[in-house]
N, C-alpha and C positions, 0 to 999 in steps of 0.2 A: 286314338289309341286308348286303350285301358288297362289296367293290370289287373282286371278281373272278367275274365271269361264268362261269365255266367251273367254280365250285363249283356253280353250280346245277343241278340236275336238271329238265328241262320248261321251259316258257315262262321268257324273262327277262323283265321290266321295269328300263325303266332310265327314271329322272327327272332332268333334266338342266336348269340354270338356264343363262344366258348374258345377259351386259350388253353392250351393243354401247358402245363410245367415245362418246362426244361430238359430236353431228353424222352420226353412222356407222349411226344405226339404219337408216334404206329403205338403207342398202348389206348390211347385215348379215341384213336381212330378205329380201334376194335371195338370198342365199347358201343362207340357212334352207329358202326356195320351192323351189332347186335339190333340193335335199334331200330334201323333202317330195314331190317328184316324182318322185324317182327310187324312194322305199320305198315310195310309193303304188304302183310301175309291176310288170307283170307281172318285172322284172329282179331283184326281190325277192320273192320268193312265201312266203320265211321271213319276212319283217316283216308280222305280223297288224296294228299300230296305230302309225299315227305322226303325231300331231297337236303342235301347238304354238301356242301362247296367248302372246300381246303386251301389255302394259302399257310405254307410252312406249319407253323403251330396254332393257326386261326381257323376258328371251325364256323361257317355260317346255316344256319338252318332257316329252312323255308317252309311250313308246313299248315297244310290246311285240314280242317276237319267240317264233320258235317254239322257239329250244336257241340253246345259246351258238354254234352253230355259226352261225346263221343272224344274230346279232348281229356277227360278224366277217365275214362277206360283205358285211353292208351299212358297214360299218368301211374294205371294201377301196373301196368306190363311188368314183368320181372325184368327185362331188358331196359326197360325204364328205370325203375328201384335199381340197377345195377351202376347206370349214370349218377344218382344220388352217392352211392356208395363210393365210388372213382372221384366225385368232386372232394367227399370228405376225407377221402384216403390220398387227396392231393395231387391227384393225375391233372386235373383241370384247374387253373389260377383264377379264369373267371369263367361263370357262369351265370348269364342274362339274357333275359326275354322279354317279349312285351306284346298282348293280343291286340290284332286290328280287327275291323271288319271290313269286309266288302262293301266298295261304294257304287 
């Protein structure tokens, strides 16, 4: 594991947890969709996987890309910068991640 992307050589994986507030999950799970929409869309062609798995107000993210390059394009997305925005306006309690590589 590392917490820097751009040691990696070839695809990243990044796993990422997220708890939405109290009340805030269908808000934080829009934001997630926005997301999920955009890595799915031909506007990312470096994001090979980007799924996410819900338990009550726990959000798990699974996502692969092709090079660190392509993990900070989808970083730049406005659907991205929108999760920034949702964390600090306190829709989400925690947000964390952490890049692996492929063995």
């Amino acid at each position: 594991m590392t917490s820097k992307p751009e040691d990696i050589i070839g695809h990243v994986i990044l796993v990422a947890h997220l708890t939405a507030a109290p009340g805030k999950g269908e808000e934080a799970a829009a934001v997630i969709r926005k997301i999920m929409d955009s890595a799915n869309s031909d506007a990312e062609p470096g994001t090979l996987v980007y799924r996410v798995s819900r338990f009550n107000e726990e959000f798990v993210h699974f996502e692969e890309y092709e090079s660190a390059a392509a993990l900070q394009k989808h970083q730049e997305q406005e659907a991205f910068l929108k999760l920034i925005e949702a964390h600090q306006a306190e829709v989400f309690t925690k947000v964390e991640w952490a890049h692996y590589k492929e063995i």
